[in-house]
C-alpha positions, 0 to 999 in steps of 0.5 A, spaced: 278 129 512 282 134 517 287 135 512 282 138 508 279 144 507 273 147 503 272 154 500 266 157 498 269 163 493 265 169 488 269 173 484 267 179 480 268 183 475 269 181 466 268 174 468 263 171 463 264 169 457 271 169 458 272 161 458 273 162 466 269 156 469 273 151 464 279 155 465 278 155 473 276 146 472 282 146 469 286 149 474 282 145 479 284 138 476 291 140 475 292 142 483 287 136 484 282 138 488 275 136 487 269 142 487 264 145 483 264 152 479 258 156 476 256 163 472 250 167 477 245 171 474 248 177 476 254 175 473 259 173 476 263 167 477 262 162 484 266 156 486 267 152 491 274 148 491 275 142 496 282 139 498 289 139 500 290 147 504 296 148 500 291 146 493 286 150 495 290 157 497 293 156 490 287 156 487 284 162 491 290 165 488 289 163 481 282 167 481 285 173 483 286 173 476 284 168 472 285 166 465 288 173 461 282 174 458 278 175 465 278 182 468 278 180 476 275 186 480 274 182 487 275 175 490 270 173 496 272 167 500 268 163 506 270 157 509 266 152 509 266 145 513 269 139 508 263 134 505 268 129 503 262 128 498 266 131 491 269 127 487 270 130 482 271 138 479 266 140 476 262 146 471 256 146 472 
């Protein structure tokens, strides 16, 4: 667990209805991190992404642009403490 670090991420701008949350899963899984991702209701995206640093600085990365069809305004992040209980990635 002390090699692993958990974000809390919300990114704004057009990023619903632009297949973010499966686009952001994939990603995830590719750089192996568990974590979940969702739509709010005042649309935007938030996610949280748990795993290696490095994994989850690239993934940070990624949400500044996301997939080609999203138009990503702002990212926010905040650290949060590794719960070692997401085993998975998931779309919610």
């Amino acid at each position: 667990m002390a090699d692993e670090e958990r974000v809390h991420v919300a990114v704004s701008g057009r990023v619903q209805g632009v297949s973010f949350r499966d686009a952001t899963r994939q990603e995830a899984e590719r750089l192996g991190l568990s974590g979940w991702v969702r739509n709010t209701e005042d649309g935007n995206v938030e996610a949280v992404f748990e795993g290696d640093p490095d994994a989850v600085n690239q993934m940070v990365e990624w949400c500044k642009s996301g997939p080609s069809s999203a138009d990503v305004e702002d990212v926010s992040t905040e650290k949060e403490t590794p719960s070692g209980d997401l085993s998975s990635f998931e779309v919610r």
